[in-house]
C-alpha positions, 0 to 999 in steps of 0.5 A: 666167498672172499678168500683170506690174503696176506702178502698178497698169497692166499691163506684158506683153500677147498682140496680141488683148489689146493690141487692146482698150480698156483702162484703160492706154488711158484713162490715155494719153488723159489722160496725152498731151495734159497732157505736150505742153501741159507741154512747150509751156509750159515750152519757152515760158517757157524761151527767155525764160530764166523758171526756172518754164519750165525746171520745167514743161518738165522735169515734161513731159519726166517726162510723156512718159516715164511715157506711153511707159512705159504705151503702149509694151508694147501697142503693140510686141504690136500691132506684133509681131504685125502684122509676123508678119502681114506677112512670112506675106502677103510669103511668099505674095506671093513664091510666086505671083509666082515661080509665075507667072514660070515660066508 
């Protein structure tokens, strides 16, 4: 199966996958804490109407949108199948609830 890539950073990942490190999750780590400084600089510089302030706010907001842009696929993978998880364990719940009810 080939896997869907752009920029290099993989793009569609099965839960067990997404589990592990990778080097989409190091590019996060780097990526995350330079777009909130950006964004809290640049917001800084903004309110006292500095033009530099609205350029830095704007490359963090880019920032934040390309480190959306890396995360979200692992984490909807995670997410889907936590929720299968969830609904299977509410399933079961709601048998021996029912099952003690009729005792």
């Amino acid at each position: 199966m080939k896997t869907k890539r752009f920029l290099g950073l993989r793009r569609d990942w099965g839960p067990e996958e997404a589990e592990a490190w990778t080097k989409e999750d190091w590019v996060a780590i780097i990526v995350s804490p330079l777009a909130y400084a950006l964004l809290m600089i640049g917001l800084a510089l903004f309110i006292f109407l500095r033009l530099d302030g609205l350029i830095i706010f704007l490359l963090g907001i880019i920032a934040t949108i390309f480190l959306h842009f890396i995360i979200d696929p692992k984490l909807k993978a995670i997410s889907s199948e936590y929720e299968k998880k969830q609904r299977e364990y509410l399933n079961r719940l709601e048998l021996v609830v029912r099952w003690r009810e009729d005792e």
